[in-house]
C-alpha positions as CSV (number, residue, x, y, z in Angstrom):
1,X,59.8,75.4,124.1
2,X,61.5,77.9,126.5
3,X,61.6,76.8,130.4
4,X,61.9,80.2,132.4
5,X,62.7,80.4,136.1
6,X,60.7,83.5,137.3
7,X,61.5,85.3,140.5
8,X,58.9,86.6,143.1
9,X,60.0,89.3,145.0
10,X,55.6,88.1,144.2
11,X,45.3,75.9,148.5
12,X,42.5,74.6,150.2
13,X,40.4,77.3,152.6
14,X,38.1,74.8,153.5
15,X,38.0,71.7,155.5
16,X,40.9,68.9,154.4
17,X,39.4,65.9,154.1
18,X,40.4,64.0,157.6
19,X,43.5,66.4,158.2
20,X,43.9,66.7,162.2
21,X,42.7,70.1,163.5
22,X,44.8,72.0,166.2
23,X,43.7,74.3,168.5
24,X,43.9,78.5,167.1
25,X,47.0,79.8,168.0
26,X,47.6,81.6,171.1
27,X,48.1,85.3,170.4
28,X,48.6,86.5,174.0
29,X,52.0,87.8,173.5
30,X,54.3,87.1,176.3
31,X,55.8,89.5,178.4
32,X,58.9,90.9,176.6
33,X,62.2,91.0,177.7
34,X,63.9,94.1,178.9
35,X,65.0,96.0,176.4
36,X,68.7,97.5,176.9
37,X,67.6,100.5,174.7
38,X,65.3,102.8,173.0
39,X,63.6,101.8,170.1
40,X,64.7,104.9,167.9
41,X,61.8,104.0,165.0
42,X,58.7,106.4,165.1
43,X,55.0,104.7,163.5
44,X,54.2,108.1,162.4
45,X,52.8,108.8,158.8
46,X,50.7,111.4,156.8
47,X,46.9,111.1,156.9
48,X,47.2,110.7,153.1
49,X,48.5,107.4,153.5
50,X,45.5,106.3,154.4
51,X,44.1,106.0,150.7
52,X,40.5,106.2,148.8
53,X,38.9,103.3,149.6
54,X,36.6,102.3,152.7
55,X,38.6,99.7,155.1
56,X,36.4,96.6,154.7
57,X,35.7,94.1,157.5
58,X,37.1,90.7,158.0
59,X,34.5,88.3,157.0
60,X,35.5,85.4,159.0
61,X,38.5,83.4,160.1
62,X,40.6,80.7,158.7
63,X,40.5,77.0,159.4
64,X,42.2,75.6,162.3
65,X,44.6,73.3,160.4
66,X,46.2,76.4,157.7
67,X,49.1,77.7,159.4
68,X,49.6,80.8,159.8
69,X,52.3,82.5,158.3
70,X,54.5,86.3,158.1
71,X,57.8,86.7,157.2
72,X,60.5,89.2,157.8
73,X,61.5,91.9,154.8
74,X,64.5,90.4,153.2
75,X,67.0,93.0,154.5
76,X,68.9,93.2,158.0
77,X,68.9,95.8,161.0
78,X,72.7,95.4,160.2
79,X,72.5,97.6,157.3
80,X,70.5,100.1,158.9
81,X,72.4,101.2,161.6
82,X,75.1,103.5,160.1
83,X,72.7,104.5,157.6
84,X,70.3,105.6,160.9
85,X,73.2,108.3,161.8
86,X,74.1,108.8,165.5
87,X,72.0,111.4,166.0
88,X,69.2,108.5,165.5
89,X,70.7,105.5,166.7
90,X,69.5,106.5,170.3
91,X,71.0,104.9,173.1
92,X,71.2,101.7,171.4
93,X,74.7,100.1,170.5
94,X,74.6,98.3,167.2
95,X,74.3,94.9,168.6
96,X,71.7,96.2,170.6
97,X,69.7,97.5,168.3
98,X,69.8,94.6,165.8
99,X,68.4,92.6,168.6
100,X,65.5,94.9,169.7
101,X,64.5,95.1,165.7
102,X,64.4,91.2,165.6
103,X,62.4,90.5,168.9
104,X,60.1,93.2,168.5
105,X,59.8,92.1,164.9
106,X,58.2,88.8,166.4
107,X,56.4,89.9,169.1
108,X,54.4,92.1,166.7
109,X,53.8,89.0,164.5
110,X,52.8,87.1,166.6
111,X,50.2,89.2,168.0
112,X,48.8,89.6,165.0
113,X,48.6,85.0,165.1
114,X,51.9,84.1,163.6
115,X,52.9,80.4,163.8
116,X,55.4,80.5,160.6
117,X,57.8,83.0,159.8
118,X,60.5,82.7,156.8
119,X,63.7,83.8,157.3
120,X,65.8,85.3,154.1
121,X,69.3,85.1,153.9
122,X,71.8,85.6,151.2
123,X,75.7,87.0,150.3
124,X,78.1,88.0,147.6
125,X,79.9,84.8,146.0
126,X,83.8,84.6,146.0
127,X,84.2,83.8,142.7
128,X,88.0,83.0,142.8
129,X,87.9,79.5,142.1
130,X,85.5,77.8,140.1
131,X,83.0,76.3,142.9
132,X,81.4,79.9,144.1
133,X,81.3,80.3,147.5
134,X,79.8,82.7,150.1
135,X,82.3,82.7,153.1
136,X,80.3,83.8,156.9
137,X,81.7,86.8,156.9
138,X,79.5,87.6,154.0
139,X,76.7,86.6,155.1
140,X,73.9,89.7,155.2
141,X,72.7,88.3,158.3
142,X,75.5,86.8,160.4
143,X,74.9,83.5,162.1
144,X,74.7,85.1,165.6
145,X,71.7,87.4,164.8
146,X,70.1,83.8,163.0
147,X,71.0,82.1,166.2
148,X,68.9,85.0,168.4
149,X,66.0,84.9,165.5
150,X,65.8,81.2,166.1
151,X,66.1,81.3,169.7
152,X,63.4,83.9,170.5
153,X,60.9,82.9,167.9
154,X,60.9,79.4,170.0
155,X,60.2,81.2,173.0
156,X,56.9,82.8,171.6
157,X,55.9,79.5,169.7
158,X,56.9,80.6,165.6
159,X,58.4,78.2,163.7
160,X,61.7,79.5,161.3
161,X,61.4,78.5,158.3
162,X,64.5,79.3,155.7
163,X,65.6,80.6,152.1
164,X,68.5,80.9,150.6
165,X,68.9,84.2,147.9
166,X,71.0,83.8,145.5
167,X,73.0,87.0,145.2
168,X,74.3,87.6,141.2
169,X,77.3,89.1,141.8
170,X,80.7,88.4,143.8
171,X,82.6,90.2,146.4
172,X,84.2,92.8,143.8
173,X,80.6,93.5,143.5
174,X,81.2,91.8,139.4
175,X,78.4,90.5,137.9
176,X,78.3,86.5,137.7
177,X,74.4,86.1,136.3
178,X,72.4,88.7,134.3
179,X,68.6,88.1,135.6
180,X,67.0,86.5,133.2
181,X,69.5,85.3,131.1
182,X,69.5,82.1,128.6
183,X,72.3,79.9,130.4
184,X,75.1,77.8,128.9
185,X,74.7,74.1,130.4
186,X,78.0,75.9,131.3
187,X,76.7,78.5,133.3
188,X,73.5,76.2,134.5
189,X,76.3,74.1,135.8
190,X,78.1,76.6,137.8
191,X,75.0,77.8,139.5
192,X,73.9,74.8,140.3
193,X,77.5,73.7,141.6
194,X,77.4,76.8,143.6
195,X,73.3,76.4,145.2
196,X,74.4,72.7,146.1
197,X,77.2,73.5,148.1
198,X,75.9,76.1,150.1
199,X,72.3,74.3,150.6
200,X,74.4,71.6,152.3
201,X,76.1,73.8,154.3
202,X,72.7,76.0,155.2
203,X,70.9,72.4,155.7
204,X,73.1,71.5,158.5
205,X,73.0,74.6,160.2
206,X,69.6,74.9,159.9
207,X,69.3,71.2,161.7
208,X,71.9,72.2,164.5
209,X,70.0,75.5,165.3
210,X,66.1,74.6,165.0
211,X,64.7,76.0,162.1
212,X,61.8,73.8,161.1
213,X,61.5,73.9,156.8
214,X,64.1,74.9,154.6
215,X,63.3,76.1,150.8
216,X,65.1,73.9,148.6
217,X,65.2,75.7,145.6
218,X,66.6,79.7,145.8
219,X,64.5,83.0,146.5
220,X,64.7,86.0,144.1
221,X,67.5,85.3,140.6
222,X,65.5,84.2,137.8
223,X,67.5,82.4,134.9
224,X,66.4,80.9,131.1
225,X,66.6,77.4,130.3
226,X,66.1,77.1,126.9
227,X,66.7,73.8,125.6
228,X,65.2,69.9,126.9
229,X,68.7,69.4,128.1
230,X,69.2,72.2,130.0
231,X,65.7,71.4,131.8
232,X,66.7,67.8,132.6
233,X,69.3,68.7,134.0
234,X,68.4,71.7,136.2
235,X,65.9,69.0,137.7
236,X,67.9,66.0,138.2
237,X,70.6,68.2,140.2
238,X,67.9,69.8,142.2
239,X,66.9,65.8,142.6
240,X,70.4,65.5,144.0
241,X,70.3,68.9,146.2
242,X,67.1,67.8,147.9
243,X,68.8,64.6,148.6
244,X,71.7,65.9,150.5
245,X,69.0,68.5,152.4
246,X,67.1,65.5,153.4
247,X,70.3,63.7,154.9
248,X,71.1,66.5,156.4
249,X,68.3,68.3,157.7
250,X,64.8,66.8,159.7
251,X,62.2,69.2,158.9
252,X,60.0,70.2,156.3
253,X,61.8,70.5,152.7
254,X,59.6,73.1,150.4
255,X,59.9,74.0,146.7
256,X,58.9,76.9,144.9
257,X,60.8,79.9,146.2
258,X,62.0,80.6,142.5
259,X,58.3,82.2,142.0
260,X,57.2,79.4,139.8
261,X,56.0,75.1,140.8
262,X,57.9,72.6,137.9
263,X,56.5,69.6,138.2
264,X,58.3,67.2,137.7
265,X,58.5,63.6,139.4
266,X,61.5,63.3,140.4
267,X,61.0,66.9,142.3
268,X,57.4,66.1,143.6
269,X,58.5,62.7,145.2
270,X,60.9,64.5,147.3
271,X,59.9,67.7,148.4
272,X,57.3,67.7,151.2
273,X,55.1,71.3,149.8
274,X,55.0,73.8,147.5
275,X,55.0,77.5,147.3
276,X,52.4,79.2,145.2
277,X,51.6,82.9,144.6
278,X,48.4,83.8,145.3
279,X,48.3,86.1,142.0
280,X,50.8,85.6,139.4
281,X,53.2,89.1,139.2
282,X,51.1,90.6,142.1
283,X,48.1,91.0,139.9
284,X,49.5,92.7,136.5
285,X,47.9,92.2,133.6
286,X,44.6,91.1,135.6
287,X,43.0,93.9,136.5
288,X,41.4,97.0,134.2
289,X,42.0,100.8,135.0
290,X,38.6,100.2,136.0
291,X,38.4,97.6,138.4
292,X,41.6,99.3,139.7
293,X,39.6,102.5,140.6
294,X,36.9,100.6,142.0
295,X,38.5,97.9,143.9
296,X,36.1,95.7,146.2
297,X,37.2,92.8,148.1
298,X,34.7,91.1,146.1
299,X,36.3,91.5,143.3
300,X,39.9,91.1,144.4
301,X,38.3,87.4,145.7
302,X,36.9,86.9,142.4
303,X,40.2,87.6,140.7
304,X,42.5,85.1,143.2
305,X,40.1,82.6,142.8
306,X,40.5,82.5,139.1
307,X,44.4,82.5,139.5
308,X,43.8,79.5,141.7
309,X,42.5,77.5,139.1
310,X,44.9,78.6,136.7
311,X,47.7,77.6,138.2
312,X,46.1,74.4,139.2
313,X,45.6,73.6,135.8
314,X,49.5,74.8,134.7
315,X,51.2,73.1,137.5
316,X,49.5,69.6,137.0
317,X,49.4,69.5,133.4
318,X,49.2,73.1,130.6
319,X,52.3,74.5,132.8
320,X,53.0,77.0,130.0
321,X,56.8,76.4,130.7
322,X,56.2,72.5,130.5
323,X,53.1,71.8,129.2
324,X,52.6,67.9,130.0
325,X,56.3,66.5,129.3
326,X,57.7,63.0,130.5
327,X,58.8,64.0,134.2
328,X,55.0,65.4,134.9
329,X,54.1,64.4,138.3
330,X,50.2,64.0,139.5
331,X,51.5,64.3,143.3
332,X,49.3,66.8,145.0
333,X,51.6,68.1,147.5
334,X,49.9,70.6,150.2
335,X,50.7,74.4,149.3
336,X,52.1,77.5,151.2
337,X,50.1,80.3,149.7
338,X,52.2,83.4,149.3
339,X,50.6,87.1,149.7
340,X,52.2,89.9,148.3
341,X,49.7,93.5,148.5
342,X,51.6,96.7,148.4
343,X,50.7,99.6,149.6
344,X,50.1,101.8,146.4
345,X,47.1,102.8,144.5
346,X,48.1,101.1,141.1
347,X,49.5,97.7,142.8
348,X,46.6,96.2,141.0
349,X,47.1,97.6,137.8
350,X,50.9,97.2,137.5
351,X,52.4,94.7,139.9
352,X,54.6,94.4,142.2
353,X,57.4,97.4,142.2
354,X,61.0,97.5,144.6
355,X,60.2,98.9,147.9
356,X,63.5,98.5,149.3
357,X,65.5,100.9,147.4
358,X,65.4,103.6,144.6
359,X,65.1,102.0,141.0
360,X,64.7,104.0,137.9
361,X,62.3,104.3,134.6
362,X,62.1,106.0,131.5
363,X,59.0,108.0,131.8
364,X,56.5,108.2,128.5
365,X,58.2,111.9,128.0
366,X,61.6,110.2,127.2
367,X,63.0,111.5,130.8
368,X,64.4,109.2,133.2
369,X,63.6,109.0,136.8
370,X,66.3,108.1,139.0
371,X,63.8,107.1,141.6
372,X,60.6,105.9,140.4
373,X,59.7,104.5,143.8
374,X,59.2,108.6,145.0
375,X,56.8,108.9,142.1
376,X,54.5,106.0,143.5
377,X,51.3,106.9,145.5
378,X,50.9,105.6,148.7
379,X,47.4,104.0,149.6
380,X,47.2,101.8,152.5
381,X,43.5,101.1,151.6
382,X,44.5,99.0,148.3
383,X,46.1,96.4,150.4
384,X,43.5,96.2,152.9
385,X,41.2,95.7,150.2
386,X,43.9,92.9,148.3
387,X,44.3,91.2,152.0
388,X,40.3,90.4,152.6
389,X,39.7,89.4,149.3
390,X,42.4,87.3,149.2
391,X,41.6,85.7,152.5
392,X,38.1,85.3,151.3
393,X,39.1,83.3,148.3
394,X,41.3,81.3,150.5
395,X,38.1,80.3,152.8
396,X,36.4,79.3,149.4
397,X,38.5,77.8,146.9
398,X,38.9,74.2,146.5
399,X,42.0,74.0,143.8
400,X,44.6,73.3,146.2
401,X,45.2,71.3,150.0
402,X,46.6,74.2,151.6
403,X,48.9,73.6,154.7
404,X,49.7,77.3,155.4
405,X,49.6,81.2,154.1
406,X,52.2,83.5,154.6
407,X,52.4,87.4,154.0
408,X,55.6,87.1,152.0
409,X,59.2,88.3,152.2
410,X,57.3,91.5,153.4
411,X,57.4,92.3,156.9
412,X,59.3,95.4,158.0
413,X,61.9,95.4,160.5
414,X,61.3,98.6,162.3
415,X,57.8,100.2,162.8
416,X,59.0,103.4,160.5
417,X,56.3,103.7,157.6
418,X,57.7,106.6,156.0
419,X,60.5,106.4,153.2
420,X,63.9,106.9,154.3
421,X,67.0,104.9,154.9
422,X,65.1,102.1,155.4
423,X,63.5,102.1,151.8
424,X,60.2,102.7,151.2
425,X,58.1,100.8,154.2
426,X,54.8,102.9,153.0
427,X,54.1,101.4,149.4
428,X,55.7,97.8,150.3
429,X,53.9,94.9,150.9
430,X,54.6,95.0,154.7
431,X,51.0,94.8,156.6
432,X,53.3,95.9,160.0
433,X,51.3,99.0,161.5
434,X,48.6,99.3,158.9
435,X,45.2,98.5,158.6
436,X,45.5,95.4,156.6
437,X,47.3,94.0,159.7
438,X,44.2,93.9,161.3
439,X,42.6,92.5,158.9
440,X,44.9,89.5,158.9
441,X,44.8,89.7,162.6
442,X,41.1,88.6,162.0
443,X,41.3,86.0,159.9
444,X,44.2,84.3,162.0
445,X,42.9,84.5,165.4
446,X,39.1,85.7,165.2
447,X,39.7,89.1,167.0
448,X,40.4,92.1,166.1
C-alpha cells in the first residue's frame, strides 16, 4: 500500500448543533489610510473575458457561525517591482508600493466579508549542513512586510492565519526533493528534520506578532511514502512538530495544507481543524465534455456535494492512502473548506493549471509549448458558475462541522486581470475584480 502526500496548489452549511452564533461580519470598510503613492495597476480587461455562460444569482447567505475566509496569492509585491519597469512603478518607491499592494489587498477583502485570510510564506534552504535551513534573508516575504500584513489586517478585523511552503530546492537554486518522489527514511528524515525546525521558529514568531492559526503541516511539495515505516514515522514526527507548535504558539493549530487529511490518532488528538478541498484536483476527472459545456450551478452543487461524502467516507475510514489502519482516528474535527475555481473554460474538465507563471506541454501533435498557460481560454463565467454552486452545497451538506471557507491561496495582489509580469491573474483562481466576487460577496454578508 502506497501513502502519497498530494499537493493542492487545489463541512457543515447548516446549523451546528448548539455552536454559538456571532453576529455577520461588518463589511463597512474603514476609511483607508493615505496612500504615499499611485496605485500603478489598471482593472482593465477584454470583453471576452467575460465568458459563455449567464452570471447566476446568489441564492442565499451562509450561516452566522462559518467564517469567512480569502487568502492572498502565494507570491509577493517584492517580486513585482523590478519586473513592473520604471516606466510603471509610478511614483511609488518599492517599499511603498509593497505596502499599498498589501493594504489595499485587505481592504478589498474585506469588503467583500473577510474575517480569515491565510498568509503563504516560503524560501530556498541552505543546504550546507545537514539540518536545512532558510535564513531571513531568504524569506519571499520579509518579516517587515509580515509585521505590516499583520498589523493592518487587525485594524480592519481579519484574522492571519499562516503556512509554511516548502521550497524544493536550495540557495544554488539545486534541487533537494523531486515532487513526488518515493523517499528514503533517509530523505523522509531530512525533510522532516528540516519542517520541524523552521515550524518552531515560524511558531514563535507567529505568537510574538498576532497571527491567529498556523498550518502545521507544509503547503504545496508532495512526496511518496511507500512503506508502513515510512508512514509511522512521517506521523509520529509531525506528532512531535505539533507539540513544539503548541508550546510555542496560542492559537489555532490546523492540518491539511499538504492537499490531503491522514487520519491518524495521534494527529487528530492534537490538531484543532482540518483543511479539506472542496473538489478533489479542482474537479478533474469529474466532469464530462458535456457537463463542461453546459455548466449550471446546479450541477456544479451536485458534483461538491458528492465529493463531500467522498471524502467523508476516505478520511474516517476507505482513505484510499490508508484504508482503516491501526492509528485511524474517529475524531470529527471542524473543517476549513478550501475553494479553488479558475477562471478558464475547461477548469472543469481538466483541473487546476499554474497561473503564476509560464509552464510547458507537449501538445497531441508532438510539439511543445513553452507556455501552455497563453494557450488557455479565459472565462470568468466558469468560476462564477463553480463559486454559487459550491456555496450552495455548502448551505446543504451535512458530511462535515464546518468552522470556516476560504477562497484558497488565490487572491491577487494587484487589481491587474490581464497576463503580464504578474502571471496570469485572468484564468487563476483569484475572484478579485470579477464577478464571482460578488457572488461570494453574497453569500458572506447578504448584499450585493
Amino acid at each position: 500500500m502506497t501513502f502519497i502526500i498530494v499537493s493542492c496548489l487545489g463541512a457543515c452549511g447548516g446549523d451546528s448543533g448548539g455552536e454559538e452564533s456571532t453576529s455577520p461580519p461588518d463589511v463597512t470598510p474603514p476609511t483607508p489610510p493615505v496612500a504615499s503613492c499611485v496605485n500603478p495597476h489598471t482593472a482593465d480587461y477584454p470583453d471576452s473575458y467575460n465568458g459563455k455562460f449567464s452570471i447566476p444569482s446568489p441564492r442565499g447567505e451562509l450561516s452566522s457561525h462559518i467564517t469567512r475566509g480569502i487568502s492572498f496569492k502565494d507570491y509577493s509585491p517584492v517580486l513585482l517591482w523590478s519586473a513592473l519597469g520604471q516606466s510603471n512603478q509610478g511614483d511609488c518607491s518599492q517599499d511603498e508600493y509593497v505596502k499599498l499592494m498589501y493594504l489595499q489587498a485587505l481592504q478589498a477583502m474585506k469588503a467583500s466579508g473577510t474575517q480569515r485570510a491565510w498568509l503563504y510564506n516560503y524560501g530556498r534552504w541552505n543546504s550546507e549542513n545537514e539540518l536545512w535551513v532558510v535564513e531571513e534573508k531568504d524569506y519571499q516575504i520579509p518579516k517587515k512586510y509580515v509585521d505590516y500584513i499583520v498589523e493592518q489586517a487587525t485594524e480592519l478585523e481579519i484574522d492571519i492565519y499562516f503556512a509554511w511552503q516548502f521550497t524544493t530546492n536550495n540557495v544554488n537554486h539545486e534541487e533537494l526533493i523531486v515532487l513526488g518522489e518515493a523517499v528514503t527514511m533517509e530523505k523522509l528524515k531530512q525533510i522532516l528534520d528540516a519542517h520541524h525546525n523552521n515550524m518552531l521558529t515560524q511558531a514563535k514568531y507567529a505568537q510574538a506578532i498576532g497571527i491567529k492559526g498556523i498550518a502545521a503541516d507544509w503547503n504545496a511539495m508532495n512526496i511518496n511514502l511507500s512503506t508502513e515505516e515510512l508512514k509511522d514515522y512521517y506521523i509520529e514526527r509531525f506528532a512531535e512538530i505539533i507539540d513544539d507548535i503548541r508550546a510555542n504558539f496560542d492559537g489555532e493549530i490546523v492540518w491539511g495544507q499538504v492537499g490531503y487529511v491522514f487520519n491518524d490518532e495521534r494527529i487528530f488528538s492534537r490538531v484543532d481543524s482540518l483543511l479539506v478541498n472542496a473538489m478533489n484536483a479542482g474537479g478533474s476527472t469529474q466532469f464530462s465534455p458535456e457537463e463542461n459545456a453546459n455548466l449550471t450551478a446546479e450541477l456544479v452543487k451536485n458534483k461538491t456535494l458528492a465529493s463531500l461524502v467522498n471524502m467523508k467516507t476516505q478520511i474516517y475510514c476507505l482513505d484510499i492512502h490508508q484504508p482503516c489502519w491501526h492509528g485511524k482516528s474517529d475524531i470529527e474535527l471542524p473543517i476549513t473548506l478550501n475553494i479553488q475555481v479558475q477562471s478558464r473554460d475547461d477548469f472543469f474538465l481538466t483541473g487546476w493549471k499554474e497561473d503564476g507563471f509560464c509552464t510547458s506541454a507537449t501538445l497531441e501533435d508532438g510539439t511543445v509549448d513553452k507556455c501552455i498557460q497563453e494557450s488557455f481560454v479565459t472565462d470568468f463565467s466558469v468560476q462564477a458558475v463553480g463559486i454559487e454552486g459550491i456555496m450552495q452545497a455548502i448551505a446543504d451538506q451535512d458530511s462535515f462541522e464546518i468552522g470556516s471557507v476560504d477562497i484558497h491561496t488565490g487572491y491577487w495582489l494587484s487589481e491587474t486581470l490581464t497576463p503580464g509580469a504578474e502571471g496570469f491573474p485572468n484564468i487563476s483562481q483569484s475572484i478579485r475584480g470579477k464577478p464571482a466576487e460578488s457572488i461570494l460577496k453574497h453569500w458572506y454578508t447578504g448584499n450585493n
